[in-house]
N, C-alpha and C positions, 0 to 999 in steps of 0.2 A: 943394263937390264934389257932383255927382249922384247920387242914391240906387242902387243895386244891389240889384235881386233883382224880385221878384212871381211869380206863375205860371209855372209848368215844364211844358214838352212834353218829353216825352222822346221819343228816335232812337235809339232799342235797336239799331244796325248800328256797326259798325267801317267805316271809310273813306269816311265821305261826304266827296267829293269838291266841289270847287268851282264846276265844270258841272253837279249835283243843285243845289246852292244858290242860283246864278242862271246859268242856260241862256246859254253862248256866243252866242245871235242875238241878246241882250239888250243884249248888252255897246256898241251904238252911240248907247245913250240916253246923251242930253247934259245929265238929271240925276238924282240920286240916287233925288230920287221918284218920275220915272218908272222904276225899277226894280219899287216896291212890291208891285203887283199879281202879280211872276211868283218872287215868293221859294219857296223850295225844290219850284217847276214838277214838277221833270223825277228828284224822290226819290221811288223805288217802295221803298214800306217796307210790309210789311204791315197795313192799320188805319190809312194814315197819308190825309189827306186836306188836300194845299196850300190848300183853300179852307175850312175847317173853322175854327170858335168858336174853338175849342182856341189854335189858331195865331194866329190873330189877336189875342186875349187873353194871349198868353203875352208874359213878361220873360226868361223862362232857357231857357236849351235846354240837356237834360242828353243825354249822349252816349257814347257808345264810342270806340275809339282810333283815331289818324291822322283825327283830323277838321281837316277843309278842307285834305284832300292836293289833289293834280291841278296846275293852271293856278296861276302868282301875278297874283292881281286883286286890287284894293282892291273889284272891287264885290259880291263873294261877303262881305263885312265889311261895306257898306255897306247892303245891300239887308236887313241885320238891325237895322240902326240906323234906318234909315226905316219901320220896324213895329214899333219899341220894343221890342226885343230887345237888352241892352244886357250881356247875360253867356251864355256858352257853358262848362257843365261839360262835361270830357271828360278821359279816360283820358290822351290827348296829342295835341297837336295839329300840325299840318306845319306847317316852323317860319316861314315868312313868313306866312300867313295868323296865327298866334295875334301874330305881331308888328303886322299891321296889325290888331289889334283892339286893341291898346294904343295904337297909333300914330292909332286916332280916339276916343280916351278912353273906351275899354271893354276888359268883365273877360272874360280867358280864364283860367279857373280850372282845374287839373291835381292829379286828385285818385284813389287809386290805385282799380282794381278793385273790389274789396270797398266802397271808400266806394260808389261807383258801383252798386253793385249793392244795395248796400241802401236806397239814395234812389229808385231804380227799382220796388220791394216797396214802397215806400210811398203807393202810389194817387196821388191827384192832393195834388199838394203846390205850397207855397208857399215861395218859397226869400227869404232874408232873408242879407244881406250884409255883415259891416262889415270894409269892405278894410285898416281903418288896421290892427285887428289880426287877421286873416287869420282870421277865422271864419264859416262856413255854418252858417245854421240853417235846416234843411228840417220842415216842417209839415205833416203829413199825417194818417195815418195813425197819430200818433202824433208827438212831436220831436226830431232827433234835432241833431246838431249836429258840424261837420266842421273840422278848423284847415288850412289851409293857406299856400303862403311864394309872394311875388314877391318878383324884386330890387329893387333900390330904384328903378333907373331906370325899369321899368314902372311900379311903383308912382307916382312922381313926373307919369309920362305918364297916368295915370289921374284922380289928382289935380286935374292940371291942367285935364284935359279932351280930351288928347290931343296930338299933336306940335308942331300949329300956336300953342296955345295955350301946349303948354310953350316952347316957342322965341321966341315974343312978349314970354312971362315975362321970360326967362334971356340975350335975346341983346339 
């Protein structure tokens, strides 16, 4: 199983949507890496810059609630797997997008408010991951550490690697 975690950008907004994360006029590229270059284009966040260290270097992206509402795409899920982004914390997320992040062998992690907000207090942090038993440990500032639950069938699809990989498994 792939490791989980490293450097966190934080998206202090509720609702980013999956046209912020990769722009509708993108959606005709015929592959995943040519998406790379235009990942979260078109998110006006304040302080937030698509082309910035920050982003580029980052594993987690920590977040607010209903992230990746809007459109159902697999390439708003994709276009963070091609920049090694391979976990999204968030309050909650709209539920096909948090499905296809399991569905290509990555962590949507849902974790209440209060967690959320004090991983956000903590400057620049480094998020550490062990999904077997559902613990964050965020680095910063100080460390602090989170429990969290999937069902087993995400779990299993994590695991695995993802659907293609679990179904090659299992069928």
């Amino acid at each position: 199983m792939k490791q989980f975690g490293g450097p966190a950008i934080f998206l202090d907004r509720n609702d980013i949507n999956t046209d912020e994360i990769i722009p509708a006029k993108y959606l005709t590229e015929n592959s995943k890496t040519a998406l790379k270059p235009f990942i979260l284009e078109d998110l006006h966040l304040e302080g937030f810059d698509p082309q910035s260290d920050e982003l580029k270097n980052a594993g987690v992206i920590v977040t607010r609630a209903n992230f990746g509402c809007g459109s159902s795409r697999e390439h708003a899920v994709w276009v963070f797997e091609v920049n090694d982004i391979n976990v999204v914390i968030a309050e909650s997320f709209a539920r096909i997008f948090r499905q296809n992040m399991f569905n290509c062998g990555m962590l949507a992690v849902e974790l209440p408010k209060e967690d959320i907000d004090i991983i956000l207090s903590m400057g620049n942090v480094d998020i550490d991951i062990d999904v077997t038993n559902g613990v964050i440990t965020a680095k910063g500032a100080g460390e602090k550490t989170f429990n969290f639950t999937l069902n087993d069938f995400a779990r299993e699809l994590i695991q695995a690697g993802g659907w293609l990989a679990y179904a090659d498994k299992k069928y």
